[in-house]
VOGU-3710 file (C-alpha; in Angstrom, 3 decimals, decimal comma):
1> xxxxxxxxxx> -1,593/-6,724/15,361  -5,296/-5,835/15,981  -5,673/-2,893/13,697  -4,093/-0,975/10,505  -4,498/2,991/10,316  -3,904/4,731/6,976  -3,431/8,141/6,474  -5,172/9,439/3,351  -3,338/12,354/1,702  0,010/11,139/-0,174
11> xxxxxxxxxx> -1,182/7,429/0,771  -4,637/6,503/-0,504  -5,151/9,646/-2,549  -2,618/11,388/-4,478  -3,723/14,553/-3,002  -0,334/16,550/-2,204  0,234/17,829/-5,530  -2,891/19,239/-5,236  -2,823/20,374/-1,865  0,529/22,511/-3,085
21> xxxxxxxxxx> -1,470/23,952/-6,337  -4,653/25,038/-4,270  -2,401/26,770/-1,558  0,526/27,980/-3,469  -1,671/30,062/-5,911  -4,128/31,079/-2,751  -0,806/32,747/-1,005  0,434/34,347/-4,565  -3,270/35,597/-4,778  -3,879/37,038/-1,300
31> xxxxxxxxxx> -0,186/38,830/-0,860  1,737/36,248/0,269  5,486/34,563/-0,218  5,848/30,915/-0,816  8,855/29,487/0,899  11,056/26,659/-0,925  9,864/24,535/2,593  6,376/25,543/2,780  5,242/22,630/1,645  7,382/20,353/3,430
41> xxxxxxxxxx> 6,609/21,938/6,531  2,727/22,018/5,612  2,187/18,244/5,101  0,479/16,870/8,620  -0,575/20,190/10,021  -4,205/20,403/10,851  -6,326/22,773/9,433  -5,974/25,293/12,504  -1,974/25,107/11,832  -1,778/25,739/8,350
51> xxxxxxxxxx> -3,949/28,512/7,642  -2,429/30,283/10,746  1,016/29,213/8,680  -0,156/30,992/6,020  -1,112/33,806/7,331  2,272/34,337/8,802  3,588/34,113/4,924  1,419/37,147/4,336  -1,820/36,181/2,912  -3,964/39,545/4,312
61> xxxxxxxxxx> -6,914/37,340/5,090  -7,444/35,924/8,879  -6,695/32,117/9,427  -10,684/30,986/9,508  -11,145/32,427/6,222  -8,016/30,892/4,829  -9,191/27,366/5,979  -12,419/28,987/4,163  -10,766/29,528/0,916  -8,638/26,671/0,731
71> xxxxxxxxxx> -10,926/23,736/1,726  -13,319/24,992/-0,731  -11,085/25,135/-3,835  -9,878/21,607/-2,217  -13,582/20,034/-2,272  -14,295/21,340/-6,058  -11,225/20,093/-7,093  -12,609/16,549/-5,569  -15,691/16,673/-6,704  -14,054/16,546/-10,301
81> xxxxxxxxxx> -12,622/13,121/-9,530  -10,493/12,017/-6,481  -6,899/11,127/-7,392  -6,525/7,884/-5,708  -3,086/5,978/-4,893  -1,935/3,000/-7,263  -3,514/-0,240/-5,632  -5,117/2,148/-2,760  -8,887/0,566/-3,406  -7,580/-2,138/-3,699
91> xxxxxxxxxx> -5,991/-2,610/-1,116  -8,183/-1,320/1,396  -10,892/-3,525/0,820  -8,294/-6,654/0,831  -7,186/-5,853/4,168  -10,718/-4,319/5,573  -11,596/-8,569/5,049  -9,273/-9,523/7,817  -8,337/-6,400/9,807  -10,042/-3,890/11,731
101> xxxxxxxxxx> -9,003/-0,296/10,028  -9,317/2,984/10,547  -7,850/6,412/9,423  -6,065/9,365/10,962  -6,092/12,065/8,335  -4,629/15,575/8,908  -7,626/16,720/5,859  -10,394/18,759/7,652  -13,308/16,477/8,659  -15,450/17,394/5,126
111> xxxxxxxxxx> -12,541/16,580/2,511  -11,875/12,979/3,999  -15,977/12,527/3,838  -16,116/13,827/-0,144  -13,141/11,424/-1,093  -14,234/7,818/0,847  -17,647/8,700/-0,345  -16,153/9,101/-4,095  -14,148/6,043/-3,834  -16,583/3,898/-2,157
121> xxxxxxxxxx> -14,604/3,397/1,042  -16,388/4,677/3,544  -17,874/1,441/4,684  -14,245/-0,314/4,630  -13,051/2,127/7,881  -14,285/1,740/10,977  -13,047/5,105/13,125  -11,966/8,012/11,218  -10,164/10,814/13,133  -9,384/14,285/11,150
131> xxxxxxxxxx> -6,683/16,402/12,999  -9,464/19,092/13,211  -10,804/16,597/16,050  -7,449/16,514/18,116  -5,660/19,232/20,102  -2,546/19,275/17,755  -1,802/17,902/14,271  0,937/15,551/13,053  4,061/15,090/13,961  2,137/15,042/17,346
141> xxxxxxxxxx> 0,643/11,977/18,359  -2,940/12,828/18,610  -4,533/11,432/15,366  -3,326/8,432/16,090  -3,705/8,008/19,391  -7,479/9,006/19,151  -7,999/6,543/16,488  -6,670/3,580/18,123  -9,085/5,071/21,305  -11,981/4,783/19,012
151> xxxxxxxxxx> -10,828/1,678/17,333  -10,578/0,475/21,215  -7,289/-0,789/20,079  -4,477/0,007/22,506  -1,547/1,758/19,492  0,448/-0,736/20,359  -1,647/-3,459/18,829  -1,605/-0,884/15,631  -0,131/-0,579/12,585  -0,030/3,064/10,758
161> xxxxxxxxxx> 0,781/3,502/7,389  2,019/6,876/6,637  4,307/8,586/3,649  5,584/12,127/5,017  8,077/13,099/7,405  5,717/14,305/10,094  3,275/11,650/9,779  6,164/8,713/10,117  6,993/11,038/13,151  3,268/11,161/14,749
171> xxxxxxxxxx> 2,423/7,292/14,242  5,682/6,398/15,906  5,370/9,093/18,985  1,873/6,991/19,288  3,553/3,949/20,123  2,022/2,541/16,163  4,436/-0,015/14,406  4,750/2,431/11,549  4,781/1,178/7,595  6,387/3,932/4,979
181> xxxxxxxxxx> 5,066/4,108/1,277  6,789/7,044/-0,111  5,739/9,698/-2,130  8,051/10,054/-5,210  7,537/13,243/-5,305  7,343/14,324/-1,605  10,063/12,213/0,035  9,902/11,692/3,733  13,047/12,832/5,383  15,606/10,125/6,468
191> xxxxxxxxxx> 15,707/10,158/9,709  11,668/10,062/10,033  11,762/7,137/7,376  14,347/5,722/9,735  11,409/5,477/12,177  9,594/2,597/9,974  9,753/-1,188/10,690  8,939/-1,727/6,765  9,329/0,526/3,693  7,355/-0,629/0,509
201> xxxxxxxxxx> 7,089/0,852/-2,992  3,043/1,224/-2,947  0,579/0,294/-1,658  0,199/-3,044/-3,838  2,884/-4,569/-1,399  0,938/-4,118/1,416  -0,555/-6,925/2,191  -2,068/-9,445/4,995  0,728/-11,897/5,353  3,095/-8,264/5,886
211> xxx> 0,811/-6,805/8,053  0,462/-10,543/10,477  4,732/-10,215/10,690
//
């Protein structure tokens, strides 16, 4: 094992909940119909997919200002405080002292900058990859694949750890030895968890002596 990638959202910051207040009361605002899967189906799309998702609920606005809209309800609610994982600081910086790490996050490109710069983890990654960079979002393996290329890391010689369905789904069509941490709220589905060569309860579990396994 040469390198660990994280996801961020529903792994180092407890962002989903937030993610489904922002763009729940967007679409209920603009003329649109939540779905009782939106927001499973939302969690890994880039920012391209979802606000064209969206759209196709029947928010009246076109995609780009959707993305618009959204990320900029997303960054004020940031800018308030970043709602970071249990152990997620933690953690990072325990691991950053004997692995190379870096981050494939299906948050547009400015969201993942406002919440390492407001936790102080910036310095910790050394390749972050937003799924605005990459042709398709999660489950596709792009991220992941273009973080290990800028880790110069072949994925086999990484180790993603991911919480949703599609993410589980992306890290493993990379070729990644994947590691699940659950959200409690937003359960991964069991046949992507069944994708994972270790499931732990948070992120306090992960640790070096796991990750060298």
């Amino acid at each position: 094992m040469e390198a660990c990638v994280f996801d961020l959202d529903g792994v180092l910051v407890d962002s989903e909940p937030v993610w489904e207040e922002v763009r729940r009361a967007f679409v209920a605002a603009h003329g649109g119909t939540w779905q009782p899967d939106t927001q499973s189906r939302l969690m890994g799309m880039s920012t391209g997919e979802w606000a064209a998702y969206l759209h196709e609920l029947g928010v009246e606005l076109p995609p780009d200002e959707i993305a618009r809209g959204v990320i900029d309800q997303m960054t004020a609610h940031y800018r308030e405080g970043v709602p970071l994982m249990k152990g997620a600081p933690e953690t990072v910086r325990r691991l950053a002292g004997r692995f190379t790490l870096g981050l494939a996050s299906s948050s547009p490109r400015a969201l993942i900058d406002v919440a390492l710069d407001a936790s102080e983890l910036r310095a910790c990654f050394t390749a972050t990859v937003s799924t605005e960079e990459v042709a398709r979002g999660k489950p596709a393996p792009d991220g992941y694949l273009e973080a290990a290329r800028r880790l110069g890391v072949a994925p086999e010689g990484c180790v993603a750890v991911e919480d949703s369905s599609n993410g589980l789904r992306s890290a493993d069509a990379a070729g990644m030895r994947v590691i699940a941490v659950p959200h409690p709220r937003y359960p991964p589905a069991p046949d992507a968890l069944a994708l994972a060569w270790q499931v732990v309860p948070d992120l306090t579990s992960l640790t070096p002596e796991l990750l060298e396994r």
